[in-house]
C-alpha positions, -999 to +999 in steps of 0.1 A: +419-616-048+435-602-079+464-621-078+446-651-084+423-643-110+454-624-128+474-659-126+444-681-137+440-657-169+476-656-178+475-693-174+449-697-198+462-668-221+490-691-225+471-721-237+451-704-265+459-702-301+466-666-306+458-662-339+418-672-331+420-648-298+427-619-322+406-629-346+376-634-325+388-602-301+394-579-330+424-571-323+461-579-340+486-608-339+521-595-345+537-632-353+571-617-359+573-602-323+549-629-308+526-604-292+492-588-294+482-555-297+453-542-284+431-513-278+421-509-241+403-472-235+423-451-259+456-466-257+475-494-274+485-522-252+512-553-268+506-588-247+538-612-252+526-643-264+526-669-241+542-654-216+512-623-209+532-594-200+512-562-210+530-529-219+520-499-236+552-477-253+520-448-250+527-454-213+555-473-191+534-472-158+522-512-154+486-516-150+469-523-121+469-566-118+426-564-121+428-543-157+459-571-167+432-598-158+407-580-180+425-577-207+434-614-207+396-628-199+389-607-227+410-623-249+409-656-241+370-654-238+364-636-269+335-654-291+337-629-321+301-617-316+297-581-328+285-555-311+245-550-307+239-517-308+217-521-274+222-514-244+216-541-209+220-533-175+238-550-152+212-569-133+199-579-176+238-596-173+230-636-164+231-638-128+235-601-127+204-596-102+222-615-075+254-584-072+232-556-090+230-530-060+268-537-046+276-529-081+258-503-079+272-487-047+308-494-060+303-483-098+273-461-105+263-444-073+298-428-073+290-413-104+263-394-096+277-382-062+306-370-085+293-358-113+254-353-103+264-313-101+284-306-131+272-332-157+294-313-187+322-326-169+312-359-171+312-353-208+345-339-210+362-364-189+349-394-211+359-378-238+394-378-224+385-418-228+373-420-262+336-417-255+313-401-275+278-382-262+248-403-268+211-390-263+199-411-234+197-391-198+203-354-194+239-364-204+250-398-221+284-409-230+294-445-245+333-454-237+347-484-261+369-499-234+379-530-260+371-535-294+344-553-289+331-543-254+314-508-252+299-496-219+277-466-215+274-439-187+239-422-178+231-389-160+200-375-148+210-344-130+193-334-098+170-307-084+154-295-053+127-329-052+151-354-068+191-364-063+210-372-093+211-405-108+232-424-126+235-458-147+258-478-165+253-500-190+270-520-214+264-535-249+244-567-250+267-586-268+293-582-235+286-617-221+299-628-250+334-612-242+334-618-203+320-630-173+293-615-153+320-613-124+348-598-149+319-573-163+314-563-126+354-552-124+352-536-156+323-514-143+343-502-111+374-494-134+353-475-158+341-455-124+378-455-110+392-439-141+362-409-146+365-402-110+399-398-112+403-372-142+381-354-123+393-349-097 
């Protein structure tokens, strides 16, 4: 499925201007070496230009092809809108209702099963991300993932009459940087990544 959606965006990567994706993406056209550089969680990332090859001299291990697609859509979907300062939820995305709970049982159910007992962890781990605590929940973090997309994660821990929740929520100006669909993706690497410093 990725393979598809990685081709299509590389595709139209290629027929953008990209001195207006950077400009409206906030990141950095390097005309001299015909790439952009970009931010992507806490790491620099250069993207040839046409061609869309992504590398990071931070680190030589390629990306997986659904995080190449994302960093693509973002780019070539870009619209320049800054960031809101509020917060939506997935099912507030448009058409978000229609896929809110499998995004929820792929992206923020696994959060609270992991960190639902040991919510300073979830803090640290974030961290390791770029995120920074925010007071919502009994423990809050917002990730910049691009630099104009922020998500947030939300923990209520659990006791003896409730489980632990979670949410995950993203800036409202998001649609304006990618699809409902690609926002879906973007949750479950958010989830992939936490999990997996934890672990």
């Amino acid at each position: 499925m990725f393979d598809e959606t990685y081709r299509e965006a590389k595709a139209e990567f290629a027929r953008c201007d990209p001195d207006r994706m950077a400009e409206l993406s906030g990141t950095v056209y390097d005309h001299l070496k015909k790439e952009i550089r970009i931010k992507y969680f806490k790491r620099v990332y250069s993207i040839s230009y046409p061609g869309g090859e992504i590398f990071s001299p931070q680190d030589p291990t390629a990306l997986p092809l659904d995080e190449q697609a994302l960093i693509l859509q973002y780019l070539t979907q870009a619209t320049g809108k800054p960031l809101s300062g509020s917060w939506i939820s997935y099912a507030e995305l448009p058409h978000g209702m229609l896929h809110d709970r499998p995004f929820r049982v792929e992206a923020v159910e696994p959060l609270a099963a992991a960190f639902g007992g040991q919510p300073g962890k979830l803090l640290a781990v974030a961290r390791g991300l770029g995120g920074q605590e925010i007071g919502i929940g009994d423990v809050g973090v917002m990730i910049p993932v691009f630099p104009r997309i922020t998500a947030a994660v939300i923990l209520w821990t659990g006791d003896e009459e409730f489980p632990a929740r979670a949410n995950m929520v993203f800036d409202a100006s998001a649609p304006g940087y990618l699809t409902t669909a690609a926002l879906y993706v973007l949750g479950a690497v958010i989830t992939r990544y936490l999990k997996k410093m934890v672990a």
